[in-house]
LUMSEZA-313006 format. One record per residue (C-alpha): residue number from 1; x, y, z; chain. Coordinates in steps of 0.25 Angstrom, whole numbers, plus 5000, padded with zeros to 4 digits. Each point is the difference from the previous one (the first is absolute). Layout:
<pts>
k | X | Y | Z | c
NUM | X | Y | Z | A
...
</pts>
This chain:
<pts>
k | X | Y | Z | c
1 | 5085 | 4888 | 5410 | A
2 | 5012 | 4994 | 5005 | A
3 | 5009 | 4996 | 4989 | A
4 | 5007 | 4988 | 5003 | A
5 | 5014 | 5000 | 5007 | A
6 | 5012 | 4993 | 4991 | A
7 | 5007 | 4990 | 5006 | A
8 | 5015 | 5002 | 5002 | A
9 | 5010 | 4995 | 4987 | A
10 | 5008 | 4988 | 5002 | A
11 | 5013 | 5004 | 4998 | A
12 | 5003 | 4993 | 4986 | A
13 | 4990 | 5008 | 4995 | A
14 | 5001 | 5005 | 4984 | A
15 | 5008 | 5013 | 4998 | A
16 | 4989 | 5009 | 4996 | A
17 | 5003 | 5014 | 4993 | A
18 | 4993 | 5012 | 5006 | A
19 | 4997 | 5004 | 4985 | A
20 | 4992 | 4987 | 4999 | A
21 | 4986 | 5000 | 4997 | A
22 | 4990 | 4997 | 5012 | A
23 | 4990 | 4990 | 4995 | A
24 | 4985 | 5002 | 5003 | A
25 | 4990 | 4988 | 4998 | A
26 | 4986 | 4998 | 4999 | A
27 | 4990 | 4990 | 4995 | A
28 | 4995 | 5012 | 4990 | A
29 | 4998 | 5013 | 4999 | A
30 | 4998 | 5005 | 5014 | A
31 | 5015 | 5002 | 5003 | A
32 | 5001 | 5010 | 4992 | A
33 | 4994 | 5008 | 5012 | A
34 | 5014 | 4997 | 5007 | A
35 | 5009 | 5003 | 4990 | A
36 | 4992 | 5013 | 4997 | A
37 | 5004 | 5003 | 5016 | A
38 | 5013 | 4994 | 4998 | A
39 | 5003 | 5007 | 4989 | A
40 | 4997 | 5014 | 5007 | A
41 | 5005 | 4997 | 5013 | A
42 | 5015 | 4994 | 4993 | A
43 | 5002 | 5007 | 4986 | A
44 | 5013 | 4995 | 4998 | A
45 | 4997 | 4985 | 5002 | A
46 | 4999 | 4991 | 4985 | A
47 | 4987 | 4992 | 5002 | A
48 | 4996 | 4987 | 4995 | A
49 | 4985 | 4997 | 5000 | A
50 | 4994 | 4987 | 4997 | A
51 | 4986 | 4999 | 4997 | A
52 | 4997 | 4985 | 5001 | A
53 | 4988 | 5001 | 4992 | A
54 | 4998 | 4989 | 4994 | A
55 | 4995 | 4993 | 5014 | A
56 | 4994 | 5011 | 5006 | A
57 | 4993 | 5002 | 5008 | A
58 | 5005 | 4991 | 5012 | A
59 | 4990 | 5003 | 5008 | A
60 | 4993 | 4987 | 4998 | A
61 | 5010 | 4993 | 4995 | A
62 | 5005 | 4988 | 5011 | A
63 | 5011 | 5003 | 5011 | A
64 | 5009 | 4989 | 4994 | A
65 | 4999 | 5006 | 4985 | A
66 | 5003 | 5015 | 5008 | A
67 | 5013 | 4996 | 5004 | A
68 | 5005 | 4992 | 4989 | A
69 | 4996 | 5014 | 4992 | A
70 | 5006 | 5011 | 5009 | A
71 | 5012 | 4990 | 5002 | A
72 | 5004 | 4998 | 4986 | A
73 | 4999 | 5016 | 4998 | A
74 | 5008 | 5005 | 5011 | A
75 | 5012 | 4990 | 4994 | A
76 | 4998 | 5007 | 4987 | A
77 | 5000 | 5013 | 5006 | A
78 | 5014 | 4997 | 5007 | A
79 | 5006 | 4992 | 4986 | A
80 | 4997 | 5014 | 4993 | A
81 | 5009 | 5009 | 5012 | A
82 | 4989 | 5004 | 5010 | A
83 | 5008 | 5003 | 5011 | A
84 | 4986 | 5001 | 5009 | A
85 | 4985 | 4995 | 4997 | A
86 | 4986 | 5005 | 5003 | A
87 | 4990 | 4990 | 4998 | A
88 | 4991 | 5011 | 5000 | A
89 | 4986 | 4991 | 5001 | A
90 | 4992 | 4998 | 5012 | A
91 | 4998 | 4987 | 4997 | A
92 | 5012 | 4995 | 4996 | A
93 | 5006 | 5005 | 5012 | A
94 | 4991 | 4993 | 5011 | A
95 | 5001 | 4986 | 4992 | A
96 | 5015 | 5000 | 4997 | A
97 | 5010 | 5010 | 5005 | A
98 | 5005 | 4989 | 5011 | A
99 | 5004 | 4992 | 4988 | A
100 | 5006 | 5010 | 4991 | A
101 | 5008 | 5005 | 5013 | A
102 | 5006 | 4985 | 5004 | A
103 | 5003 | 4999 | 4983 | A
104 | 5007 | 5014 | 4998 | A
105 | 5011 | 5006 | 5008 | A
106 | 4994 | 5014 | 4994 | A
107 | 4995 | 5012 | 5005 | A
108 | 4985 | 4998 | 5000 | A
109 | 4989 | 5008 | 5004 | A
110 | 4985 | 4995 | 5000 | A
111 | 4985 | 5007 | 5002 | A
112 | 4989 | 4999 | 5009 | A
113 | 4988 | 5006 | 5003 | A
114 | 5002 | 5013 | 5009 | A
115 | 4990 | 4994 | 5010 | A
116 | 5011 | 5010 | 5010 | A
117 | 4999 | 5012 | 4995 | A
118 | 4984 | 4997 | 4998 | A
119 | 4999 | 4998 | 5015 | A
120 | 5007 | 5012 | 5002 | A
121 | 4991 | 5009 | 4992 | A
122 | 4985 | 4993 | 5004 | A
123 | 4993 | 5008 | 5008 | A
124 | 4986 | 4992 | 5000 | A
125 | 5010 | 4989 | 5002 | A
126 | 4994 | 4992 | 4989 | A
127 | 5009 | 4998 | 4985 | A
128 | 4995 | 4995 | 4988 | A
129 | 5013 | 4990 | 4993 | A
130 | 4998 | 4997 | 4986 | A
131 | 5010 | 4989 | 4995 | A
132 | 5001 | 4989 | 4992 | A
133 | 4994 | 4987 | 5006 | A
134 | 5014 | 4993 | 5002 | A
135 | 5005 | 5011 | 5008 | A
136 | 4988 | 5002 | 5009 | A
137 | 5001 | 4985 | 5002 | A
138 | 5014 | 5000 | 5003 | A
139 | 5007 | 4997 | 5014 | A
140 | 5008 | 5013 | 4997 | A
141 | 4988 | 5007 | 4999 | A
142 | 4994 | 4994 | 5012 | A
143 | 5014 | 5004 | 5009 | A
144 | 4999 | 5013 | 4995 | A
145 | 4986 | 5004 | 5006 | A
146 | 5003 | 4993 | 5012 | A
147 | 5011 | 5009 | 5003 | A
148 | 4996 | 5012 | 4995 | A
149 | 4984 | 5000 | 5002 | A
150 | 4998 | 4995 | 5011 | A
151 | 4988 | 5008 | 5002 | A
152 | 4996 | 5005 | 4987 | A
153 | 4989 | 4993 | 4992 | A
154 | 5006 | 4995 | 4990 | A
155 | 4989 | 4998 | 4985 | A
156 | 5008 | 4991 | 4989 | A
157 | 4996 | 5001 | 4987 | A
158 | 5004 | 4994 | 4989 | A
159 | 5002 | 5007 | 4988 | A
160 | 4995 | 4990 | 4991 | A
161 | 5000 | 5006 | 4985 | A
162 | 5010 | 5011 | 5003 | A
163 | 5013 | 4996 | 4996 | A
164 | 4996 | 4995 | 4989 | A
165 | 4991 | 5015 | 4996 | A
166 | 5017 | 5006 | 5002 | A
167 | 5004 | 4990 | 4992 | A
168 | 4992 | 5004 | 4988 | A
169 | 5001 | 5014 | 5004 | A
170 | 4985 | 5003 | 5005 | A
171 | 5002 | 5010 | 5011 | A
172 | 4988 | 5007 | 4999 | A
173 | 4987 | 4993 | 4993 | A
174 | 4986 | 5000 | 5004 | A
175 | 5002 | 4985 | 5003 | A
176 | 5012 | 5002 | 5007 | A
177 | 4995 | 5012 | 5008 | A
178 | 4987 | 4990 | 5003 | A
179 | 5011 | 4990 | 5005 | A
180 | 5006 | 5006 | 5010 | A
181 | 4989 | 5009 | 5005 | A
182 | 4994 | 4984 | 5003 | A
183 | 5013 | 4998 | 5008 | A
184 | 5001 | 5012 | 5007 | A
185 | 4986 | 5007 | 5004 | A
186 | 4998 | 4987 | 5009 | A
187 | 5014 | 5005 | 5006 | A
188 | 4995 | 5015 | 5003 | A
189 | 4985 | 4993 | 5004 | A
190 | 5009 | 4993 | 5011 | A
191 | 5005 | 5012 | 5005 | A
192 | 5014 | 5000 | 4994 | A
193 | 5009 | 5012 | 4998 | A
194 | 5012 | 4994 | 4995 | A
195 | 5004 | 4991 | 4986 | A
196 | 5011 | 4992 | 5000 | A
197 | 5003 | 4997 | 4985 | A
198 | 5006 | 4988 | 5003 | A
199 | 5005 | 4996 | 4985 | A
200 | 5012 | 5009 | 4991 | A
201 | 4990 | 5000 | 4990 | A
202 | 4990 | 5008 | 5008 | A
203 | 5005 | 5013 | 4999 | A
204 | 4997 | 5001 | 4986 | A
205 | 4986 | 5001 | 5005 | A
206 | 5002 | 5012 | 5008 | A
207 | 4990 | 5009 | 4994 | A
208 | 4991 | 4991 | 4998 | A
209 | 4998 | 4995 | 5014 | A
210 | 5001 | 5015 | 5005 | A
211 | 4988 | 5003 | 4990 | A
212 | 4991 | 4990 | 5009 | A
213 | 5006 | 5003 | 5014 | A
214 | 5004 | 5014 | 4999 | A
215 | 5008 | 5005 | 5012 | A
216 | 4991 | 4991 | 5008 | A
217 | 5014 | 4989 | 5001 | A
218 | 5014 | 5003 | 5001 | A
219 | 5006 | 4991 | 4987 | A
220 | 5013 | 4991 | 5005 | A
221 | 5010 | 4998 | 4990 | A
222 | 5012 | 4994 | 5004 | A
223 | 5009 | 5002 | 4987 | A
224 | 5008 | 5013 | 5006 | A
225 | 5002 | 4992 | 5011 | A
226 | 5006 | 4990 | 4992 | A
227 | 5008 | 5010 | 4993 | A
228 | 5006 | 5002 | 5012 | A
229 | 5004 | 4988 | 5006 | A
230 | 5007 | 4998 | 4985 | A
231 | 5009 | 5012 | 5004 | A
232 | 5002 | 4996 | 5015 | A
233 | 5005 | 4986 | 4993 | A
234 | 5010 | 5004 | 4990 | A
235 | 5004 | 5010 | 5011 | A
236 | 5004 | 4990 | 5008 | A
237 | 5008 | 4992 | 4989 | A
238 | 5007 | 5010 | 4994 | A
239 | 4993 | 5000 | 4989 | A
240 | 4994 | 5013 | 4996 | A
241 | 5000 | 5004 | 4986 | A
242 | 5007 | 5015 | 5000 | A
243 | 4996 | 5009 | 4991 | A
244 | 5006 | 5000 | 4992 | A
245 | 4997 | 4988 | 4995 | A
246 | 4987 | 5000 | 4995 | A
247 | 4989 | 5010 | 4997 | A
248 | 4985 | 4997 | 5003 | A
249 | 4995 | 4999 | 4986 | A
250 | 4994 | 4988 | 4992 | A
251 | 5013 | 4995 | 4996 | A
252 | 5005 | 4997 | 5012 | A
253 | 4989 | 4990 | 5002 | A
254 | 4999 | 4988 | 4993 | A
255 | 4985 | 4992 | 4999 | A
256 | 4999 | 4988 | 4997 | A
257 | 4985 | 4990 | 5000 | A
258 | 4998 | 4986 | 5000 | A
259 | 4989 | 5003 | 4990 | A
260 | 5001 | 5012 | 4989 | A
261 | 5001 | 5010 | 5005 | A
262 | 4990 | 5009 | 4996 | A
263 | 4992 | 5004 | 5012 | A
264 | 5015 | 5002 | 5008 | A
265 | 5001 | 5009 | 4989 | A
266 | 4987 | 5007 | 5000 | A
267 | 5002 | 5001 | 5015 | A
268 | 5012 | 5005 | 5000 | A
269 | 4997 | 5011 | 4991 | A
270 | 4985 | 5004 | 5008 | A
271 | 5004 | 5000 | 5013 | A
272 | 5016 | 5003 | 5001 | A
273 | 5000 | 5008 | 4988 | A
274 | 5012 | 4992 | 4993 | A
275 | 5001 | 4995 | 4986 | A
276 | 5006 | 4987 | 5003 | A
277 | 5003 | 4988 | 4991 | A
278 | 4997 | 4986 | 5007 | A
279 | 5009 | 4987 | 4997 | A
280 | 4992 | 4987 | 4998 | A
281 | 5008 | 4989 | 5010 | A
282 | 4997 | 4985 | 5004 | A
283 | 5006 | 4998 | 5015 | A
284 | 4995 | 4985 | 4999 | A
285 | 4998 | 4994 | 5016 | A
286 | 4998 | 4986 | 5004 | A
287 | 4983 | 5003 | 4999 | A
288 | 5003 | 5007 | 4984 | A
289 | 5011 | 4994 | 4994 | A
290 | 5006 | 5005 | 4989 | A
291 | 4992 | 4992 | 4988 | A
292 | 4988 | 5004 | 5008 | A
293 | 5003 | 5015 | 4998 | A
294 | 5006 | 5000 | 4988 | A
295 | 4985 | 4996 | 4994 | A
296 | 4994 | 5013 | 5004 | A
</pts>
């Protein structure tokens, strides 16, 4: 994984705060493998999570409605004092970082699949990339495996199902097991060594992918990475939180879903160990206006 560079702040750019929180985006519940990196790589920073529920999962969702979505989230994330943004979603990222880019003078950090570090690693010199159908398909996609893999066989898969077994916090059935062992025994059959998990949601289904492969594939999961470009940014801008600011503990976060919030919550607690409570918000968009999510 390469995270995405920033580009440079105008020069009217907003006064932010380096006690500001950083705002972290996704279309669910798969960020949460971010912040979780985040959270231990930058304890003093206040997080703002946002969970946008109530549309996931994007993955099929068309690239106009994308946009309009991660668009309309990042402007609610600067209106509530984010000083920095992580769309923390694959997909999100490969359909519309340009936009939100040309729209916020913010400091911004997207994902990608770490198609990189998985040529680095692949000995046989064939990876396996599971990902959501919009990201394999997307140009972003494509530009990365042609810079970076040039001779590395390349096996897309999408994770049809997935997300959507994270969002309701399956993480280990029989019928997910019976999913992914579909997705990824073709993989090891072909003769890859390497697993690019190429969705933030993924890595939630760590232990169940290494049940089927064993150590037979090195596992790629870019959310440290991203953790780290976070730090390099707010570095850059001045904008560290010192510590004395904040402390790493569930109220120094704030979640917030699209939908209720119950499986954020759920989620949260299983797999960060945190008791959070969740706020209910309506970020109405151009594709969802606000009569249309208020009848939910």
């Amino acid at each position: 994984m390469h995270p995405n560079t920033f580009a440079p702040l105008p020069v009217n750019q907003p006064a932010f705060s380096s006690a500001a929180p950083v705002g972290i985006f996704d279309s669910g519940l798969g960020g949460l493998s971010v912040l979780r990196a985040v959270r231990g790589l930058l304890p003093a920073e206040r997080l703002v999570y946002v969970a946008d529920s109530r549309y996931a999962p994007y993955g099929q969702r068309d690239d106009d409605f994308i946009a309009d979505r991660t668009l309309a989230i990042c402007e609610w994330l600067v209106a509530q004092g984010a000083k920095a943004l992580v769309v923390a979603c694959n997909t999100a990222t490969a359909q519309s970082i340009a936009l939100v880019r040309e729209r916020l003078s913010v400091p911004l950090i997207g994902v990608e699949p770490g198609i990189k570090p998985a040529a680095l690693v692949s000995k046989t010199r064939v990876a396996g990339v599971l990902a959501t159908q919009v990201t394999l398909r997307s140009a972003r996609f494509q530009t990365l495996v042609e810079r970076h893999a040039a001779d590395l066989r390349v096996l897309c898969q999408p994770g049809h199902g997935l997300v959507e077994a994270v969002e309701r916090c399956d993480i280990g059935s029989p019928e997910l097991l019976a999913l992914l062992r579909a997705y990824v025994e073709p993989m090891l059959d072909a003769g890859a060594d390497t697993l690019v998990l190429g969705c933030t949601h993924y890595p939630f289904l760590d232990t169940a992918i290494r049940s089927i492969v064993g150590e037979r594939m090195t596992l790629v999961d870019t959310s440290i990475a991203i953790a780290r470009q976070l730090e390099r940014v707010l570095g850059q801008h001045g904008l560290c939180a010192s510590a004395g600011e904040a402390s790493a503990n569930a109220d120094d976060i704030r979640f917030c879903s699209t939908s209720d919030g119950a499986h954020l919550r759920e989620l949260a607690a299983a797999l960060l160990g945190l008791d959070a409570s969740v706020e209910r918000v309506v970020i109405p968009s151009r594709r969802t206006p606000e009569r249309e999510a208020n009848a939910a």
